[in-house]
mmCIF file of the C-alpha atoms, coordinates in Angstrom:
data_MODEL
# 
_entry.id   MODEL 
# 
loop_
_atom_site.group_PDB 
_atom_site.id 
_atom_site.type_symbol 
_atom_site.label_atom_id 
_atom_site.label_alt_id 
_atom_site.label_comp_id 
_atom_site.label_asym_id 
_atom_site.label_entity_id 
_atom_site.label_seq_id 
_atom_site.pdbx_PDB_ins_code 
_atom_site.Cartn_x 
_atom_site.Cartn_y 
_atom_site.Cartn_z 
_atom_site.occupancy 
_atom_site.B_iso_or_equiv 
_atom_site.pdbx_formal_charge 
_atom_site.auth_seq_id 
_atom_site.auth_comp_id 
_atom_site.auth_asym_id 
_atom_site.auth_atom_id 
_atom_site.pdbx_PDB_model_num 
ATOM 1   C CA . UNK A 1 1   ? 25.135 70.337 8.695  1.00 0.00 ? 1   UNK A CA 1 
ATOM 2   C CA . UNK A 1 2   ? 26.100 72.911 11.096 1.00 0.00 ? 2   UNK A CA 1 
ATOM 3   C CA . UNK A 1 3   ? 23.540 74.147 13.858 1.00 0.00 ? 3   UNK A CA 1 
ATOM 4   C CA . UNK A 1 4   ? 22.175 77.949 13.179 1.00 0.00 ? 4   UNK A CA 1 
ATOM 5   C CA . UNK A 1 5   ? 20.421 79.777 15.187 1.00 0.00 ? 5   UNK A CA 1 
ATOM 6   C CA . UNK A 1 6   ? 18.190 82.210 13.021 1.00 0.00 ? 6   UNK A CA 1 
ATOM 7   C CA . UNK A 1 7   ? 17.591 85.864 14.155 1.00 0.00 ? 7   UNK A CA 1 
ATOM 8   C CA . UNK A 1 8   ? 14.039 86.973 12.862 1.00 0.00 ? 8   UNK A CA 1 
ATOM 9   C CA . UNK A 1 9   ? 14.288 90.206 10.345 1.00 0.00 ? 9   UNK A CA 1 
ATOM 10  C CA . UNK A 1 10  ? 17.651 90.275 10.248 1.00 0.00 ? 10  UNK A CA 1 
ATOM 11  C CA . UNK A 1 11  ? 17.780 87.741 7.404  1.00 0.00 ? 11  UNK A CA 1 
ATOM 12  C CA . UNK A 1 12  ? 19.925 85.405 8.863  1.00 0.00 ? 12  UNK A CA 1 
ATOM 13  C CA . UNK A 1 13  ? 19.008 81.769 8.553  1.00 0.00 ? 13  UNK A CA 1 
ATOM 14  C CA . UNK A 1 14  ? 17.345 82.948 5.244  1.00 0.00 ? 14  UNK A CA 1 
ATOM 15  C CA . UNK A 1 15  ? 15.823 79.706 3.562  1.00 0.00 ? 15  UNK A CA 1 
ATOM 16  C CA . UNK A 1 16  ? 18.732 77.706 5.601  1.00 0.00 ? 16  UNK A CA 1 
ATOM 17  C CA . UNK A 1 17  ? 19.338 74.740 7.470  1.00 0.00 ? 17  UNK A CA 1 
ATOM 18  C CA . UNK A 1 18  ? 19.131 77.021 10.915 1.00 0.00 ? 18  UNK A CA 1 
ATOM 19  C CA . UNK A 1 19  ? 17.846 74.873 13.977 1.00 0.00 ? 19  UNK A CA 1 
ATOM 20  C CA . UNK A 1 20  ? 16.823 76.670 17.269 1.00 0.00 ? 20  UNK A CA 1 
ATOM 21  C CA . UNK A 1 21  ? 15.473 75.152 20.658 1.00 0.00 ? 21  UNK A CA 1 
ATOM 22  C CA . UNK A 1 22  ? 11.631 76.454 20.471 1.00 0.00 ? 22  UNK A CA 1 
ATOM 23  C CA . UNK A 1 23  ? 10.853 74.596 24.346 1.00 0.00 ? 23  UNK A CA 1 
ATOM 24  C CA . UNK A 1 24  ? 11.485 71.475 25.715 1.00 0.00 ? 24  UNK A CA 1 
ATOM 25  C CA . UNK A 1 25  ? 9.797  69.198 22.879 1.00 0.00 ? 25  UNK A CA 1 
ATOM 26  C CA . UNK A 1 26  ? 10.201 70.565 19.701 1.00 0.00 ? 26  UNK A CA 1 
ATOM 27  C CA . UNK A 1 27  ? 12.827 72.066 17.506 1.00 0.00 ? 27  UNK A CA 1 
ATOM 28  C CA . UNK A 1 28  ? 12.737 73.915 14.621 1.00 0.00 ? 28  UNK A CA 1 
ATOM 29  C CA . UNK A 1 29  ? 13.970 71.752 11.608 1.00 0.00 ? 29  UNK A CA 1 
ATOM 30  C CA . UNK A 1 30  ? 14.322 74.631 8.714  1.00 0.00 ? 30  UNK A CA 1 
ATOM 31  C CA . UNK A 1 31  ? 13.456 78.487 8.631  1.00 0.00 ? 31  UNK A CA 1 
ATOM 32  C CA . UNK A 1 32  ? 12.518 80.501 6.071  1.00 0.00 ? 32  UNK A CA 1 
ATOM 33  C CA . UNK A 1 33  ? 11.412 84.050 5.819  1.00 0.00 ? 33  UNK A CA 1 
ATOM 34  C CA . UNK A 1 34  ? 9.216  83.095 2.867  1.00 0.00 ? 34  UNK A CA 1 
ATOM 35  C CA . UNK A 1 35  ? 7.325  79.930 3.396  1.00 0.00 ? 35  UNK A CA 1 
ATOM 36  C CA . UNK A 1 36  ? 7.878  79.819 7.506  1.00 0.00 ? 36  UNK A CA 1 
ATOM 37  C CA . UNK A 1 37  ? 8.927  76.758 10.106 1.00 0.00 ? 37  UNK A CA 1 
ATOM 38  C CA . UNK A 1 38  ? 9.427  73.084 10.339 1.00 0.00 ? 38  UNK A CA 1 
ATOM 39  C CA . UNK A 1 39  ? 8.825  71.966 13.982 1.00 0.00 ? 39  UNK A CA 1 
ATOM 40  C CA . UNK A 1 40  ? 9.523  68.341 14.916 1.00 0.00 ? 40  UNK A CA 1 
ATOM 41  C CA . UNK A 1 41  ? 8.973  67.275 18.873 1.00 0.00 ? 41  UNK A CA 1 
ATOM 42  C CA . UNK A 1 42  ? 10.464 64.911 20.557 1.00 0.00 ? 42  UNK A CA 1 
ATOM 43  C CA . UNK A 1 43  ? 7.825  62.039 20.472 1.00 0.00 ? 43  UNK A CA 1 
ATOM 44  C CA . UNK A 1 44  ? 8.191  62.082 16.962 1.00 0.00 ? 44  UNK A CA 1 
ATOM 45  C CA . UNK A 1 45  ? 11.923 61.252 17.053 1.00 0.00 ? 45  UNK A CA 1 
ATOM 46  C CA . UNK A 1 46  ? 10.884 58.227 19.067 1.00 0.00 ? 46  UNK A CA 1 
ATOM 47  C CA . UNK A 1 47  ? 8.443  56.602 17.703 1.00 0.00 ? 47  UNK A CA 1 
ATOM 48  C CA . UNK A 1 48  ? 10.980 57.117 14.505 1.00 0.00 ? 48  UNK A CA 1 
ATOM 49  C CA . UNK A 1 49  ? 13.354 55.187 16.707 1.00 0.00 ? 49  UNK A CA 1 
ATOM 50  C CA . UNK A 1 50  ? 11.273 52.754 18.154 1.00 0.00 ? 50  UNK A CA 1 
ATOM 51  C CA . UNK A 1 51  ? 9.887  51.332 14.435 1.00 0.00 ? 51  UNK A CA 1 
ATOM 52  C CA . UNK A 1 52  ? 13.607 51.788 13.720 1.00 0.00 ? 52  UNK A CA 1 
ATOM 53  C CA . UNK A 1 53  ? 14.569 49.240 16.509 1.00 0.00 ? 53  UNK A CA 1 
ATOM 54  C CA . UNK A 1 54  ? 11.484 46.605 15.744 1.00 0.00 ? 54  UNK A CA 1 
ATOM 55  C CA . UNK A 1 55  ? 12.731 46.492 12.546 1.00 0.00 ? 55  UNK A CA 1 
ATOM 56  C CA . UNK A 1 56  ? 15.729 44.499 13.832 1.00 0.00 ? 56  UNK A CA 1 
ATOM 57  C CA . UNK A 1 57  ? 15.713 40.709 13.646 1.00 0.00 ? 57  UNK A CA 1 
ATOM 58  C CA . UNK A 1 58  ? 15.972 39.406 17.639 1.00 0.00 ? 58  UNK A CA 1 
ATOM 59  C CA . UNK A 1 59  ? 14.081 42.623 18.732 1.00 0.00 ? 59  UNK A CA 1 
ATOM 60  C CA . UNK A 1 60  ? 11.074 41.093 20.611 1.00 0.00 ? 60  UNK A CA 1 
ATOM 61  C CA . UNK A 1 61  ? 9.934  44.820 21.196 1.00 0.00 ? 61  UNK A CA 1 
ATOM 62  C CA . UNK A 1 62  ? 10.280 47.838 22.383 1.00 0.00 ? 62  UNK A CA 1 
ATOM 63  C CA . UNK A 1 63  ? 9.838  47.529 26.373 1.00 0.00 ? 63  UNK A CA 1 
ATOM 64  C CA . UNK A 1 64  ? 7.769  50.393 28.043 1.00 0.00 ? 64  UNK A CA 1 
ATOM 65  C CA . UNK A 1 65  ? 8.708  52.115 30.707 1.00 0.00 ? 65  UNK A CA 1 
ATOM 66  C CA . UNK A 1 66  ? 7.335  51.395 34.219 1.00 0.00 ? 66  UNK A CA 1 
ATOM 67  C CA . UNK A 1 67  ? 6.459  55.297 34.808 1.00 0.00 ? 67  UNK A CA 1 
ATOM 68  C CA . UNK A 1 68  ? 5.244  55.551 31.449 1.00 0.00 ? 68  UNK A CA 1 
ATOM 69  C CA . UNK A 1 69  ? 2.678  52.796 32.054 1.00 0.00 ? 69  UNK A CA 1 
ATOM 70  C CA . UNK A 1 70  ? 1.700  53.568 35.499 1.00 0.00 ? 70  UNK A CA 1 
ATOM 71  C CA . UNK A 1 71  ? 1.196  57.290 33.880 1.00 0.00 ? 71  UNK A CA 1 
ATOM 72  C CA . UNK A 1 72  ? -0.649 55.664 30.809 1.00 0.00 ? 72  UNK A CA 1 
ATOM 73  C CA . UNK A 1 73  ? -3.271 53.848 33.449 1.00 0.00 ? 73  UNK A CA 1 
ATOM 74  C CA . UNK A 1 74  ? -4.061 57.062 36.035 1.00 0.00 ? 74  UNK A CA 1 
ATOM 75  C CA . UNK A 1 75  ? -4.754 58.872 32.138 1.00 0.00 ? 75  UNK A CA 1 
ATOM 76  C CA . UNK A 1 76  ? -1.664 61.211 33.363 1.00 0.00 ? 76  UNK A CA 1 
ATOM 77  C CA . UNK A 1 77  ? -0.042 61.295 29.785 1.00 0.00 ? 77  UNK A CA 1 
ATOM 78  C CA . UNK A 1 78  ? -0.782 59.776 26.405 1.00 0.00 ? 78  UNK A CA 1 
ATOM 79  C CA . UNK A 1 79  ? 2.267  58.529 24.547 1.00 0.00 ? 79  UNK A CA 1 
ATOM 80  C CA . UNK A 1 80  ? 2.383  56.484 21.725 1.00 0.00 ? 80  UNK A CA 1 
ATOM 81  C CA . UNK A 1 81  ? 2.750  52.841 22.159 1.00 0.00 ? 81  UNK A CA 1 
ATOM 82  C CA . UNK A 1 82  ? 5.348  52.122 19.896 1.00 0.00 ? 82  UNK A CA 1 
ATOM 83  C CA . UNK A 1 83  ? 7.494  54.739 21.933 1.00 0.00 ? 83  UNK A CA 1 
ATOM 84  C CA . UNK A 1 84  ? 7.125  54.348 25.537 1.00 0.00 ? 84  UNK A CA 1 
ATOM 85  C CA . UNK A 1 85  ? 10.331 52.818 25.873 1.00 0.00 ? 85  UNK A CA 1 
ATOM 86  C CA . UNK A 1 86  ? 12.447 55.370 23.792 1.00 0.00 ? 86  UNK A CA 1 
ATOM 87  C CA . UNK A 1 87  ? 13.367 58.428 25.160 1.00 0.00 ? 87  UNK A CA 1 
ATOM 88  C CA . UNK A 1 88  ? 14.931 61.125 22.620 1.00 0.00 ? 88  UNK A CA 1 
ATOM 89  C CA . UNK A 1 89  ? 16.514 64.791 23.724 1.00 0.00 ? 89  UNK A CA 1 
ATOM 90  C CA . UNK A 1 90  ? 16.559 66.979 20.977 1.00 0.00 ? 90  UNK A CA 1 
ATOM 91  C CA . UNK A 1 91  ? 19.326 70.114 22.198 1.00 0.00 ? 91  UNK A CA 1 
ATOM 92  C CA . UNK A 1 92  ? 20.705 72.078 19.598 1.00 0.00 ? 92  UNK A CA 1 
ATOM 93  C CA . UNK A 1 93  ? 20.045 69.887 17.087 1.00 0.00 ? 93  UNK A CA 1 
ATOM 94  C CA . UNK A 1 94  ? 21.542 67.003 18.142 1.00 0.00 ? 94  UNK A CA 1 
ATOM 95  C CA . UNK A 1 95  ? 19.631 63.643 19.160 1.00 0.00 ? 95  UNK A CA 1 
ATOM 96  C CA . UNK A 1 96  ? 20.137 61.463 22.333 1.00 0.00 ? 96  UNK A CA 1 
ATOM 97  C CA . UNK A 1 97  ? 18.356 58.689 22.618 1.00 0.00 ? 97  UNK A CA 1 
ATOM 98  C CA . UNK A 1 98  ? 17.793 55.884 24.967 1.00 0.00 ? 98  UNK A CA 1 
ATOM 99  C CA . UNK A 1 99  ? 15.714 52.897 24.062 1.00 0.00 ? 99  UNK A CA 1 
ATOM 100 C CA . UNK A 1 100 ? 14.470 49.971 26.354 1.00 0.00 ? 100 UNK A CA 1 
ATOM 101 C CA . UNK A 1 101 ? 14.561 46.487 24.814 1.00 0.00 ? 101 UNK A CA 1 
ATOM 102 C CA . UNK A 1 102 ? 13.051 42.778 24.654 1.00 0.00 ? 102 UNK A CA 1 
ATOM 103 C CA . UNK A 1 103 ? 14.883 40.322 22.997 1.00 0.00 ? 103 UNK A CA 1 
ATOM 104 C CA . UNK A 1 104 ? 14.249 37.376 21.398 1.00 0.00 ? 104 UNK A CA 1 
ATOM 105 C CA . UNK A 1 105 ? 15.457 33.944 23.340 1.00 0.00 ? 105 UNK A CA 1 
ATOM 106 C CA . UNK A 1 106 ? 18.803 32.687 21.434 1.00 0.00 ? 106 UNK A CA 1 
ATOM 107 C CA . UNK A 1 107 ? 20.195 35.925 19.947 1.00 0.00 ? 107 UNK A CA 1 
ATOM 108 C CA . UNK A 1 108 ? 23.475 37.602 20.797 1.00 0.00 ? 108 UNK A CA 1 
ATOM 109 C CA . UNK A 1 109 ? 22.494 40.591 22.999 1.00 0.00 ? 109 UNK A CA 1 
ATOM 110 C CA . UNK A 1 110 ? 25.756 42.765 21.993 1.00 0.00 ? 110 UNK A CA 1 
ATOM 111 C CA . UNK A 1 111 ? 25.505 42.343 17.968 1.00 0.00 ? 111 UNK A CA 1 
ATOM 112 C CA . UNK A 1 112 ? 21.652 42.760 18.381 1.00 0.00 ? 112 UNK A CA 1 
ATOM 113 C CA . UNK A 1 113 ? 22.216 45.739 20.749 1.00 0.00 ? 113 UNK A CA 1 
ATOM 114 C CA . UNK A 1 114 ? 25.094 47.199 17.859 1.00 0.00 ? 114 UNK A CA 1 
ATOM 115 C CA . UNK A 1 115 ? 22.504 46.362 15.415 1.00 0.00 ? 115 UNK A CA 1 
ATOM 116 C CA . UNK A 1 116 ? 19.960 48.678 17.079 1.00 0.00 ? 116 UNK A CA 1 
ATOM 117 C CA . UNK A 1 117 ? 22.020 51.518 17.394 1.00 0.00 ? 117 UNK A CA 1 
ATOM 118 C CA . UNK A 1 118 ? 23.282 51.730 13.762 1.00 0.00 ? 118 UNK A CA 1 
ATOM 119 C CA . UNK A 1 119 ? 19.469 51.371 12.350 1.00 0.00 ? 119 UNK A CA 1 
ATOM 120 C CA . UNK A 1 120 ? 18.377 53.977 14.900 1.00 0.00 ? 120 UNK A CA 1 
ATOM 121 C CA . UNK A 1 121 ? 20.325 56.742 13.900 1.00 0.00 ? 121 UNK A CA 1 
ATOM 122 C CA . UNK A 1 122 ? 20.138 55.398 10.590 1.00 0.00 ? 122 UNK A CA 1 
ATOM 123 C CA . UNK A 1 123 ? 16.690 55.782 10.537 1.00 0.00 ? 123 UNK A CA 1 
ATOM 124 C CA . UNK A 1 124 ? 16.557 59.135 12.769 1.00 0.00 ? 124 UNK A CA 1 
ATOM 125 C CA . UNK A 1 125 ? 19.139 60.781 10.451 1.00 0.00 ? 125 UNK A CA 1 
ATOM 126 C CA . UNK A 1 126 ? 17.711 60.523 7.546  1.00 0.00 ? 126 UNK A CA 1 
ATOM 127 C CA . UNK A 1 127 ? 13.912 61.308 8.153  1.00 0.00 ? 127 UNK A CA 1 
ATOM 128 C CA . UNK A 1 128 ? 14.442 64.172 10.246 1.00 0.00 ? 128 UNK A CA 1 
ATOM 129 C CA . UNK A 1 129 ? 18.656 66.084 9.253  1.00 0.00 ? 129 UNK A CA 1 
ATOM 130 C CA . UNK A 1 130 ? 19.432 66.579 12.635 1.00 0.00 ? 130 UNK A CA 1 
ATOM 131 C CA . UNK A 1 131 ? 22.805 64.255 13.855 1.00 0.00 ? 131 UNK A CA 1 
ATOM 132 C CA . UNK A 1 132 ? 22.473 61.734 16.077 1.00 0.00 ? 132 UNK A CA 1 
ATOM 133 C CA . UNK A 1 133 ? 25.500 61.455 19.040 1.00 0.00 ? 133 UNK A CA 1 
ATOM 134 C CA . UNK A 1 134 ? 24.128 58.985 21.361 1.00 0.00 ? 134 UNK A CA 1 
ATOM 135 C CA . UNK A 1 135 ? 21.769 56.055 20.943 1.00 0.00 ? 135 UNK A CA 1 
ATOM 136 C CA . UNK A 1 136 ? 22.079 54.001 24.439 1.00 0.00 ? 136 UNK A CA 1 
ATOM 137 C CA . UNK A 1 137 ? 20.376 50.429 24.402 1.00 0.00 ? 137 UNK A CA 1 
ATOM 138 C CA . UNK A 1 138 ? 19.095 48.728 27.600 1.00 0.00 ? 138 UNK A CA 1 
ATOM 139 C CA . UNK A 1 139 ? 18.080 45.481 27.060 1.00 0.00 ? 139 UNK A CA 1 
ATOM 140 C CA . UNK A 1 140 ? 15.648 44.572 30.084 1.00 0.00 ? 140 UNK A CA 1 
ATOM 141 C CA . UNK A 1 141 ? 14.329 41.078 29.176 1.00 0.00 ? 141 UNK A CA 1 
ATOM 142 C CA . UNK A 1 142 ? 13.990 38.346 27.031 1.00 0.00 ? 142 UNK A CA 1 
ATOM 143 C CA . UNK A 1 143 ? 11.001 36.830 25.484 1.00 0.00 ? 143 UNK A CA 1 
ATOM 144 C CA . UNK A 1 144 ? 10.909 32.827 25.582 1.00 0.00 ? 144 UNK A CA 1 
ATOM 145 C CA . UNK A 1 145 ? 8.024  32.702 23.093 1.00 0.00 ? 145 UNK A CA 1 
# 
């Protein structure tokens, strides 16, 4: 699917696939003169990402971010907790995302890391039409338990 960027009244974009940049968290999935706009933000791509990721055998979880829980605790921002540790970029309609990792004790970190990306954008893909380009893993521990 190509990206589009509609032009109100002119009739371009007319009951389309045209994506535009709306600000920095959401984009506009689908326009249409008629019925009107599809807006998807940002956290919503990552908590799609994060379920994506648990759903992996050898994910322990998805690790949160320090900032994001030193933020959480002063009451500074209130983000989901199954997406702390995902971070997605919607621009143009294309997805970047970068996810933060525990794995379980006796898995192989590169296939489960592989594993991760390919359900991600998988996942992200097909619940949302925009294309994925980047899914970066970081696995930062692993759980003994």
């Amino acid at each position: 699917m190509a990206a589009k960027t509609s032009s109100r009244g002119t009739g371009a974009g007319k009951a389309g696939t045209a994506r535009k940049k709306t600000d920095k968290s959401t984009v506009v999935l689908r326009t249409s003169e008629n019925i009107g706009e599809v807006f998807i933000a940002d956290d919503v791509v990552a908590n799609i990402a994060a379920l994506a990721a648990q759903e992996v055998e050898g994910v322990s979880s998805v690790a949160p971010s320090a900032t994001g829980e030193m933020m959480n605790k002063v009451g500074l921002r209130n983000a989901s907790p199954s997406s702390k540790g995902v971070k997605a970029e919607i621009l143009g309609g294309v997805v970047r995302i970068g996810i933060a990792l525990v794995v379980k004790y006796g898995y192989p970190v590169p296939s489960i890391g592989q594993q991760v990306q390919a359900k991600v954008q998988n996942a992200v893909e097909n619940m949302t039409g925009l294309k994925v380009n980047d899914v970066n893993v970081r696995v930062i521990g692993v759980d003994v338990n």
